[in-house]
PDB file of N, CA, C and O in Angstrom:
ATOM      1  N   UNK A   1       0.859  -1.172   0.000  1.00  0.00           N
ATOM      2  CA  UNK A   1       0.000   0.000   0.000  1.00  0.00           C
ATOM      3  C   UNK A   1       0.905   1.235   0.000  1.00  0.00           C
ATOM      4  O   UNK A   1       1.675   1.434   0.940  1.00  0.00           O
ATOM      5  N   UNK A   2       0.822   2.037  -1.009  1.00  0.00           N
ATOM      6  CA  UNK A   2       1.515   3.404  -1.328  1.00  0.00           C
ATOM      7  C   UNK A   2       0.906   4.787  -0.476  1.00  0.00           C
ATOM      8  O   UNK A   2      -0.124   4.691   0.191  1.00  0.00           O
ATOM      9  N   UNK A   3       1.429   5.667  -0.550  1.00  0.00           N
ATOM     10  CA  UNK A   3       1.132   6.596   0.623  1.00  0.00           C
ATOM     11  C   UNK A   3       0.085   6.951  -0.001  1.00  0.00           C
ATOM     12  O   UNK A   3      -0.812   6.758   0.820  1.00  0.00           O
ATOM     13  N   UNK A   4      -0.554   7.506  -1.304  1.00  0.00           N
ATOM     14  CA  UNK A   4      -1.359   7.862  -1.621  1.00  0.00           C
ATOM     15  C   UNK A   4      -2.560   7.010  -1.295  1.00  0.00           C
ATOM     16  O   UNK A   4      -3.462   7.509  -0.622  1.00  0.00           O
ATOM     17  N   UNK A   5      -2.637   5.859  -1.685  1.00  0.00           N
ATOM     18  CA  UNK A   5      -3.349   4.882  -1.371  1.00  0.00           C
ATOM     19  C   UNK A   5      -3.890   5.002   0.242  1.00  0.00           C
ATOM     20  O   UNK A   5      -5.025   4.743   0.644  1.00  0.00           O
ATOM     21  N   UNK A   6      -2.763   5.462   1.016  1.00  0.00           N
ATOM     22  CA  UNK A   6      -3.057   5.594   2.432  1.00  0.00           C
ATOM     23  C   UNK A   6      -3.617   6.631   2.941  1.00  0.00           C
ATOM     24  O   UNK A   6      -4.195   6.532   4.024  1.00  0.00           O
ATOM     25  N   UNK A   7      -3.560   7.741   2.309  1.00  0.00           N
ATOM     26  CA  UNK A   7      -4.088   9.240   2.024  1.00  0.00           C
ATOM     27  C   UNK A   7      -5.699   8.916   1.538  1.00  0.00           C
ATOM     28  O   UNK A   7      -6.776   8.940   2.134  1.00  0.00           O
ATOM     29  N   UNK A   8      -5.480   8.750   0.802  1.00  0.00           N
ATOM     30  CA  UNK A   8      -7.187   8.339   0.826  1.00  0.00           C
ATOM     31  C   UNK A   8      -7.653   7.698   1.333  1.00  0.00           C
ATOM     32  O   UNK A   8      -8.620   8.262   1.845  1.00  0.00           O
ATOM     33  N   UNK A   9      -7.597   6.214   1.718  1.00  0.00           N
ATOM     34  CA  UNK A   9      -8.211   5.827   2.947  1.00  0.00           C
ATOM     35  C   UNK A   9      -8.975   6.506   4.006  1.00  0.00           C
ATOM     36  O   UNK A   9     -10.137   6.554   4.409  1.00  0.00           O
ATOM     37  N   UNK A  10      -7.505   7.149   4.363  1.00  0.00           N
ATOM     38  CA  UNK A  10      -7.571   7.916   5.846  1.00  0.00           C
ATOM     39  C   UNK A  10      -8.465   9.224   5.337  1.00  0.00           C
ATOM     40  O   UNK A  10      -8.690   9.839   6.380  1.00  0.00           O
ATOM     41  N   UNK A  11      -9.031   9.886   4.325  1.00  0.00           N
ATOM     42  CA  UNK A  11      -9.792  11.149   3.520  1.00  0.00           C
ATOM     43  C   UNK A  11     -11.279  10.421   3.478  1.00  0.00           C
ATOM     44  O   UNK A  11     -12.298  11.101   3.361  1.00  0.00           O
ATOM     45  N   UNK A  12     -11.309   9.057   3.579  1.00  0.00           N
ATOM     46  CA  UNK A  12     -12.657   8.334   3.678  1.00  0.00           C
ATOM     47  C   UNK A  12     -12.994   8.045   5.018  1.00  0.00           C
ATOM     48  O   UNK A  12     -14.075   7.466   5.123  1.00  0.00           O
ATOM     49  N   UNK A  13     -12.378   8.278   6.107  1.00  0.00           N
ATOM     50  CA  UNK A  13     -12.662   8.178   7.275  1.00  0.00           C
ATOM     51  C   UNK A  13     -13.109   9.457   8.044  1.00  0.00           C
ATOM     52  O   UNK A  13     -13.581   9.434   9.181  1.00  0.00           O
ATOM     53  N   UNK A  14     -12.917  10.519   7.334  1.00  0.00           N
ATOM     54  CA  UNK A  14     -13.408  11.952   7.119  1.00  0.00           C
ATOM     55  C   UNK A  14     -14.583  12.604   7.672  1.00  0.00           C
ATOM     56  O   UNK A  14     -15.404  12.831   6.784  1.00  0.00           O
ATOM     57  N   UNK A  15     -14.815  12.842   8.392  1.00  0.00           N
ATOM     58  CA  UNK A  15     -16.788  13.218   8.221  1.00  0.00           C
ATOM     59  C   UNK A  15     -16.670  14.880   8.044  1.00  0.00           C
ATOM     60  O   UNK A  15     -16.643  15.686   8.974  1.00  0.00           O
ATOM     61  N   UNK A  16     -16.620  15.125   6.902  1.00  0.00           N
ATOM     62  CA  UNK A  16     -16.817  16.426   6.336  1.00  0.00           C
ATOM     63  C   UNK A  16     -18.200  17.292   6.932  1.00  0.00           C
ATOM     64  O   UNK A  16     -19.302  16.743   6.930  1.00  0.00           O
ATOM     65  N   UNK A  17     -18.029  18.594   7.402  1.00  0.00           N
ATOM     66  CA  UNK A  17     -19.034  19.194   7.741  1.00  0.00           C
ATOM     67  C   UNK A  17     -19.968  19.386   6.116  1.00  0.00           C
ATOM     68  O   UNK A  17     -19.276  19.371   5.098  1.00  0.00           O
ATOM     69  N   UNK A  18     -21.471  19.553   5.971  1.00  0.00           N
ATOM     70  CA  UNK A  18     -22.143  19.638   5.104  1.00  0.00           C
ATOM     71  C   UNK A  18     -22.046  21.402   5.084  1.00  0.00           C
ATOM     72  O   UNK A  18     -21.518  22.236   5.820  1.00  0.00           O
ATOM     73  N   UNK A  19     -22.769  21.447   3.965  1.00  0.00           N
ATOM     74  CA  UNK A  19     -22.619  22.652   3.451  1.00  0.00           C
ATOM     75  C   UNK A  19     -23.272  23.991   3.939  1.00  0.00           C
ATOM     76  O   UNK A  19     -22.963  25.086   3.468  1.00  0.00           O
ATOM     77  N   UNK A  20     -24.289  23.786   5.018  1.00  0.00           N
ATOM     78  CA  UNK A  20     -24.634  24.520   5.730  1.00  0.00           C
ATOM     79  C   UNK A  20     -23.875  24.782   6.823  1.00  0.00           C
ATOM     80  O   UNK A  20     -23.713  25.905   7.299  1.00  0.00           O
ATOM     81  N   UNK A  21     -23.456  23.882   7.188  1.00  0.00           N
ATOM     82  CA  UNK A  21     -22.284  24.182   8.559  1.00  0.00           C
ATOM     83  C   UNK A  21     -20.945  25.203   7.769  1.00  0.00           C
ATOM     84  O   UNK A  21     -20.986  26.417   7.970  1.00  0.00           O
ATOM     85  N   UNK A  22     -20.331  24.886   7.295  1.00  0.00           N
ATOM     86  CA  UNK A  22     -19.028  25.679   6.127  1.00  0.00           C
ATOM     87  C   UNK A  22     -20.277  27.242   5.841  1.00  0.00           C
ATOM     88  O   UNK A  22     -19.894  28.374   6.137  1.00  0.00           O
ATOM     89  N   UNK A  23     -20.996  27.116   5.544  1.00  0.00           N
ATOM     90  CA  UNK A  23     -21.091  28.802   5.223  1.00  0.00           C
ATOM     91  C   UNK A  23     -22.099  29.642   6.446  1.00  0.00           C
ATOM     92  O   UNK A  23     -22.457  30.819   6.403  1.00  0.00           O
ATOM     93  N   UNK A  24     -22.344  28.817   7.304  1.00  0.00           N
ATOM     94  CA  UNK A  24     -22.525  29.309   9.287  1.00  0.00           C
ATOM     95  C   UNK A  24     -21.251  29.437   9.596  1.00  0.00           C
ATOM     96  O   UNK A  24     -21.121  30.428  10.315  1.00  0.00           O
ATOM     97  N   UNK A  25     -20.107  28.831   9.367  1.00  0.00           N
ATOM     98  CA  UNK A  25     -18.894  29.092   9.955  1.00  0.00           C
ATOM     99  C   UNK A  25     -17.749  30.315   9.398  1.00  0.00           C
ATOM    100  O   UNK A  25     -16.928  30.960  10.050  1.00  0.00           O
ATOM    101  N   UNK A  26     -18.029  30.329   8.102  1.00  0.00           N
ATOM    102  CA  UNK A  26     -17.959  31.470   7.476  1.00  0.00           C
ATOM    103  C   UNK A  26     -18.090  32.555   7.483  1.00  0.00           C
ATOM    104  O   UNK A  26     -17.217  33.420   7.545  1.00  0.00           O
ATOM    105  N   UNK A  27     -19.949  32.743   7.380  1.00  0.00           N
ATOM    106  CA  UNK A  27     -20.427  33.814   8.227  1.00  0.00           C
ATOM    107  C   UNK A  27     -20.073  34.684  10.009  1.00  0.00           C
ATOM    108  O   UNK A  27     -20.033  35.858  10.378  1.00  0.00           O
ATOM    109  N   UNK A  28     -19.861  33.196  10.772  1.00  0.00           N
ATOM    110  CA  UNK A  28     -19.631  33.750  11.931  1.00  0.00           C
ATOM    111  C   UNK A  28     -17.567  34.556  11.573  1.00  0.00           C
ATOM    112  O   UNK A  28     -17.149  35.697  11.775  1.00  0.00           O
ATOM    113  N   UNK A  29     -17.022  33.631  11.159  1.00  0.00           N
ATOM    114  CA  UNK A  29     -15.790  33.970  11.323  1.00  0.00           C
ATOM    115  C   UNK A  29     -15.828  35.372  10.589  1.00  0.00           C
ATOM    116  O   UNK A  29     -14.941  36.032  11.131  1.00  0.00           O
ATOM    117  N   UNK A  30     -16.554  36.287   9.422  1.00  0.00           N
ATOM    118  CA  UNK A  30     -16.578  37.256   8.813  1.00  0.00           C
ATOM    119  C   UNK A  30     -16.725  37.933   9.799  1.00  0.00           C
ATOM    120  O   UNK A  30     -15.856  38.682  10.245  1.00  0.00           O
ATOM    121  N   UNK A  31     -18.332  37.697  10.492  1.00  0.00           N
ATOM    122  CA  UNK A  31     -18.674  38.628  11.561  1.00  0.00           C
ATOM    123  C   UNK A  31     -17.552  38.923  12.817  1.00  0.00           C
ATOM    124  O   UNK A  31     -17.321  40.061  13.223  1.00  0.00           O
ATOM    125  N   UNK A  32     -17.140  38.152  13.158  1.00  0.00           N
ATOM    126  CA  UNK A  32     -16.137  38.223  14.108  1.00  0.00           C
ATOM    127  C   UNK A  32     -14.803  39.081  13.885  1.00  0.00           C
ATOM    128  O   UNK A  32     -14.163  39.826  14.627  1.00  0.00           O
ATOM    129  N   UNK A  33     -14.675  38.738  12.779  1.00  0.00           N
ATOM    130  CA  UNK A  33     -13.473  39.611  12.104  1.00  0.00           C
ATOM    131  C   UNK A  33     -14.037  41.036  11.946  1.00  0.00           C
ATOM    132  O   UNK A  33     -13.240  41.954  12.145  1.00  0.00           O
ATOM    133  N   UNK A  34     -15.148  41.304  11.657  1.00  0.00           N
ATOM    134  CA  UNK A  34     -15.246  42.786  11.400  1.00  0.00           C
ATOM    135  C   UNK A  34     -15.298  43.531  12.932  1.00  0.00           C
ATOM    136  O   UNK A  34     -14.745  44.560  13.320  1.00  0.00           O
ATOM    137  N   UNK A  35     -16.092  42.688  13.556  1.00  0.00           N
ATOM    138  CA  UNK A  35     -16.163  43.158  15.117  1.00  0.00           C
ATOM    139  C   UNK A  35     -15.233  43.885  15.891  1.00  0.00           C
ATOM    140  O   UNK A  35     -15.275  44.956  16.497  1.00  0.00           O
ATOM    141  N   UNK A  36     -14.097  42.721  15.643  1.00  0.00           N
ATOM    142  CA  UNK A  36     -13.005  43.141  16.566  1.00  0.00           C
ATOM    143  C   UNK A  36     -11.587  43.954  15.564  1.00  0.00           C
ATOM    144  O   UNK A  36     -10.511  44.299  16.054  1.00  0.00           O
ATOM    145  N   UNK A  37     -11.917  44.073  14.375  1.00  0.00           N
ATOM    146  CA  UNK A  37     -11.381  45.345  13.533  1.00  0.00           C
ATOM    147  C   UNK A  37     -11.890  46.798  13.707  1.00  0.00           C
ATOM    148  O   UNK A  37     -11.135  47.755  13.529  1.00  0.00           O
ATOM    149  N   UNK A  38     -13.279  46.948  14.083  1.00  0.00           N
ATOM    150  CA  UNK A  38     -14.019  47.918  14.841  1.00  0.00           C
ATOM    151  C   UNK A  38     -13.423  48.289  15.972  1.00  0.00           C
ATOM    152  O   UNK A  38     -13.176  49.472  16.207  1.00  0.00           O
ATOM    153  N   UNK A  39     -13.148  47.369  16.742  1.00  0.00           N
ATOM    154  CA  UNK A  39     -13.220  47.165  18.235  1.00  0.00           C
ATOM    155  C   UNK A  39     -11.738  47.887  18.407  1.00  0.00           C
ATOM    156  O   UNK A  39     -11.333  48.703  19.234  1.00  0.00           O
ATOM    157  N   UNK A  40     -11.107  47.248  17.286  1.00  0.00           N
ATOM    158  CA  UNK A  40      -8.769  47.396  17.584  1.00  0.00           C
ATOM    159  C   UNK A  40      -9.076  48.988  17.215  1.00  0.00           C
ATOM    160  O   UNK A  40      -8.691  49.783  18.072  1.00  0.00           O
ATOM    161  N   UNK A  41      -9.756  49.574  15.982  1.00  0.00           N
ATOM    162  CA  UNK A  41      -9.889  50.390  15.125  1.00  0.00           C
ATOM    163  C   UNK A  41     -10.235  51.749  16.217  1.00  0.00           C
ATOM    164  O   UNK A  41      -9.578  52.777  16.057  1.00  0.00           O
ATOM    165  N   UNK A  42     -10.946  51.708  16.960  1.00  0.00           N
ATOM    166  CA  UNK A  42     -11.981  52.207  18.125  1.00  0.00           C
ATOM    167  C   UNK A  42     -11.069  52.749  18.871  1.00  0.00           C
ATOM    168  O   UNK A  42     -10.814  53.953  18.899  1.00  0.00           O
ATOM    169  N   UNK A  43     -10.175  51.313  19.941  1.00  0.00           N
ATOM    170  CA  UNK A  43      -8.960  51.523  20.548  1.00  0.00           C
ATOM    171  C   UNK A  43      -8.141  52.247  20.309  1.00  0.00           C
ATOM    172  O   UNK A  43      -7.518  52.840  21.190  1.00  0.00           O
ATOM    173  N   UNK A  44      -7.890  52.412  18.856  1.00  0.00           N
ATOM    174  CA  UNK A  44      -6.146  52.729  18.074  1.00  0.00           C
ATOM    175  C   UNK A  44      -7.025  54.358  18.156  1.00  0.00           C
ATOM    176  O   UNK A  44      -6.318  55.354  18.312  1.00  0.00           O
ATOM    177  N   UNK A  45      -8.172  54.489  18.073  1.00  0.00           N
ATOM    178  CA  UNK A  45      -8.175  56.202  17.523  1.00  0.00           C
ATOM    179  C   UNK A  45      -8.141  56.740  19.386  1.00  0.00           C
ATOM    180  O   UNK A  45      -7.697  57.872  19.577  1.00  0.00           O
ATOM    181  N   UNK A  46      -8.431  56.228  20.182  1.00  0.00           N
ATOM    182  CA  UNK A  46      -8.712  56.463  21.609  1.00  0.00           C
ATOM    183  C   UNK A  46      -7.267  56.586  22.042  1.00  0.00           C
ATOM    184  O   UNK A  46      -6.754  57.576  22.563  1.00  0.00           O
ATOM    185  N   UNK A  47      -6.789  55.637  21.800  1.00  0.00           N
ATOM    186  CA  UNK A  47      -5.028  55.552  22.531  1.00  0.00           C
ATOM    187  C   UNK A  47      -4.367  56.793  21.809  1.00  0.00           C
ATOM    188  O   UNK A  47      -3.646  57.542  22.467  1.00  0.00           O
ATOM    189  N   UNK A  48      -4.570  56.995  20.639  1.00  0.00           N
ATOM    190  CA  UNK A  48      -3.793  57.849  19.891  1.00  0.00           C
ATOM    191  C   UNK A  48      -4.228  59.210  20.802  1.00  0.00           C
ATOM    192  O   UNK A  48      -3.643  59.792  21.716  1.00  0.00           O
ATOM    193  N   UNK A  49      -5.609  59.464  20.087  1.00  0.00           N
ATOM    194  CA  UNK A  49      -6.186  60.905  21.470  1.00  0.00           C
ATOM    195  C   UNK A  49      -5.635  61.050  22.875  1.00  0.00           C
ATOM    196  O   UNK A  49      -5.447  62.172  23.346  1.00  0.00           O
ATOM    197  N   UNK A  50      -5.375  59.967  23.542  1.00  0.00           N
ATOM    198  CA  UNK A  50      -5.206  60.039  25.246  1.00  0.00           C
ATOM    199  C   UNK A  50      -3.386  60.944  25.139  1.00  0.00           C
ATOM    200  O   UNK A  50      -2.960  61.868  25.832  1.00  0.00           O
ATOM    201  N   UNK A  51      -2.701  60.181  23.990  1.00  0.00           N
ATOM    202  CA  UNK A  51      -1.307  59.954  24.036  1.00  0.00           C
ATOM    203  C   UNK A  51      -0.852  61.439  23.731  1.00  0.00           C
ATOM    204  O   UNK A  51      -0.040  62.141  24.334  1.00  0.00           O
ATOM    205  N   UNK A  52      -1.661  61.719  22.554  1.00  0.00           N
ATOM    206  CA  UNK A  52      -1.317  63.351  22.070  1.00  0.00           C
ATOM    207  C   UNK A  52      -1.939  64.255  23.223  1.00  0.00           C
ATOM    208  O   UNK A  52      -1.389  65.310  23.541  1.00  0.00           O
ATOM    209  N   UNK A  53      -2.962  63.863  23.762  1.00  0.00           N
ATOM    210  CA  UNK A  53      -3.490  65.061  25.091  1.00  0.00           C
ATOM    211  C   UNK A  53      -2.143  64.928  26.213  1.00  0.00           C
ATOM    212  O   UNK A  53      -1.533  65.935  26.573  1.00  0.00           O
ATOM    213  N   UNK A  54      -1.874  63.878  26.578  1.00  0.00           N
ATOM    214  CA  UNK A  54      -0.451  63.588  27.468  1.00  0.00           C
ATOM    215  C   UNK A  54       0.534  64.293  27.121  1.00  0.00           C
ATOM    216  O   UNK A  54       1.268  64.842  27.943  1.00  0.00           O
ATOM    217  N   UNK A  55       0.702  64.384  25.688  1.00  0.00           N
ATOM    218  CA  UNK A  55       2.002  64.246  25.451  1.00  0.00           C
ATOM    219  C   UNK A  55       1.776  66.571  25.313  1.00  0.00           C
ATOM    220  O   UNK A  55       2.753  67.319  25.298  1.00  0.00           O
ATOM    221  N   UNK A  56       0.357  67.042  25.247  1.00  0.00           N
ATOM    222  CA  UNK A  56       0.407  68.487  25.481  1.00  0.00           C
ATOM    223  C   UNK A  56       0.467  69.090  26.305  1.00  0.00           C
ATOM    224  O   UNK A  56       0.463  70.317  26.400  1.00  0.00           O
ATOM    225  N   UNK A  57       0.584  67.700  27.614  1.00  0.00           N
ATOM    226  CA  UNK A  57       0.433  68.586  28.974  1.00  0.00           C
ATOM    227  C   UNK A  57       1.799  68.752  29.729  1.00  0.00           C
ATOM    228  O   UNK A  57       2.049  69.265  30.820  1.00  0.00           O
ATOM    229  N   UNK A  58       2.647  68.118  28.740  1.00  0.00           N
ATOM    230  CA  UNK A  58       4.347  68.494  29.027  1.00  0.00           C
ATOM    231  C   UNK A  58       4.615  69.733  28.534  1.00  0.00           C
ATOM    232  O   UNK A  58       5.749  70.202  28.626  1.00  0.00           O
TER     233      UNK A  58
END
């Protein structure tokens, strides 16, 4: 038995999510990603403001 041969085997022992699960998981991982790009995005303009007000009161 050749590796390929063994590669598939083991690709038939598989239980592939169906196709509704893959584009729920999709969806969530999009949503999630935009969230917390908001979220860093939000932070980064806040930290920047705090840093330049700090940095006027020297």
């Amino acid at each position: 038995m050749n590796l390929f041969q063994k590669v598939k085997m083991e690709y038939s022992k598989v239980e592939w999510p169906s196709r509704i699960e893959v584009i729920h998981s999709t969806i969530w991982v999009v949503t999630m990603t935009v969230v917390i790009s908001i979220y860093l995005g939000v932070f980064d303009i806040l930290a920047v403001r705090a840093l330049n007000f700090l940095e006027g009161l020297i």
